[in-house]
C-alpha positions in Angstrom: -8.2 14.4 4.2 -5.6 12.4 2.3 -2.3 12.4 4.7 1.2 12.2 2.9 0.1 14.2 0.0 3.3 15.1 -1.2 4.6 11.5 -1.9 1.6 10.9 -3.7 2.5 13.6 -6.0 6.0 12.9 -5.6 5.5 9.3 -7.3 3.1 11.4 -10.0 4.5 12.2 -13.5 1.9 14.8 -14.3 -0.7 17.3 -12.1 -3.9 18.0 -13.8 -6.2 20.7 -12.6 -9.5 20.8 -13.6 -11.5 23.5 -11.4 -12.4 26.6 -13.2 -13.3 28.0 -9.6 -10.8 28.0 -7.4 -8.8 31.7 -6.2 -5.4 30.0 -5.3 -5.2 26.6 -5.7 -3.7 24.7 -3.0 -3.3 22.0 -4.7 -1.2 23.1 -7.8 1.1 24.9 -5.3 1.6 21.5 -3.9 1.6 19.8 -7.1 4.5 22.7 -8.3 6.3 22.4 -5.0 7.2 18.7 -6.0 8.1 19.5 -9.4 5.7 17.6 -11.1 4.6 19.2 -14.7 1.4 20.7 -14.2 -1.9 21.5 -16.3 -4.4 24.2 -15.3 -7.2 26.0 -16.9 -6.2 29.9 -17.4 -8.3 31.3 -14.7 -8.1 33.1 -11.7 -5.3 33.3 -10.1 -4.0 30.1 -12.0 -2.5 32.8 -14.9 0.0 34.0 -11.7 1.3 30.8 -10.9 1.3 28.9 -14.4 3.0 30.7 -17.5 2.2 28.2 -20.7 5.1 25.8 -21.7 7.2 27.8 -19.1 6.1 26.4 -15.6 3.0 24.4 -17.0 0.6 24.0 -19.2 -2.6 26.5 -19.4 -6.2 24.8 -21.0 -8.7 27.7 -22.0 -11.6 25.1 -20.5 -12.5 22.8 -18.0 -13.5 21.1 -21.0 -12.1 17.2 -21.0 -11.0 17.8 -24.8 -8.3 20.8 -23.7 -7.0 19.0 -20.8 -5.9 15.6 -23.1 -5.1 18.0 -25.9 -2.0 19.4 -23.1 -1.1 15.8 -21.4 -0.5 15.5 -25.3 2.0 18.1 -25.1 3.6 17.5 -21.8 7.3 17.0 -22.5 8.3 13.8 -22.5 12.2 13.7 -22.5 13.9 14.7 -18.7 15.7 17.2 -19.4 12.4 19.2 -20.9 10.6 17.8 -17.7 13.5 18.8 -15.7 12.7 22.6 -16.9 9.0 22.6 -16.2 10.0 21.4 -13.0 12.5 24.2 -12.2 10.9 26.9 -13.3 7.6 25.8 -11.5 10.0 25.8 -8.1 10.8 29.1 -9.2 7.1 30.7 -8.9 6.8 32.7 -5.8 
């Protein structure tokens, strides 16, 4: 058990998911709760909470190609950041 896990992703730029197996992650609700840009494979219940280049980025694999392919494409200017980050807060 890791305590303080939301200042550890609070001093994170990026959250990168790599389970293909989990229902509801707990940890990318925690990783969107901080408004940290997030990547995810498109599975389960990830497609609820993550909608591509809206509040994250979706991989198709759990695959280590995919994943680099989208920390590529994370935003890298604030205000685009700043977006991610709102609209992940948004997700309900």
């Amino acid at each position: 058990i890791v305590p303080n896990v939301p200042e550890y992703l609070k001093a994170a730029d990026v959250f990168v998911l790599p389970s293909q197996t989990e229902a509801t992650s707990l940890s990318l609700l925690a990783a969107m709760s901080t408004a940290l840009a997030c990547i995810a494979p498109g599975v389960d219940d990830n497609l609820d909470l993550v909608q591509d280049d809206v509040t994250g980025l979706l991989v198709p694999s759990a695959e280590p190609t995919p994943h680099f392919q989208a920390l590529m494409r994370v935003p890298t200017s604030e205000a685009a950041l700043r977006r991610l980050a709102a609209a992940a807060l948004a997700v309900r």
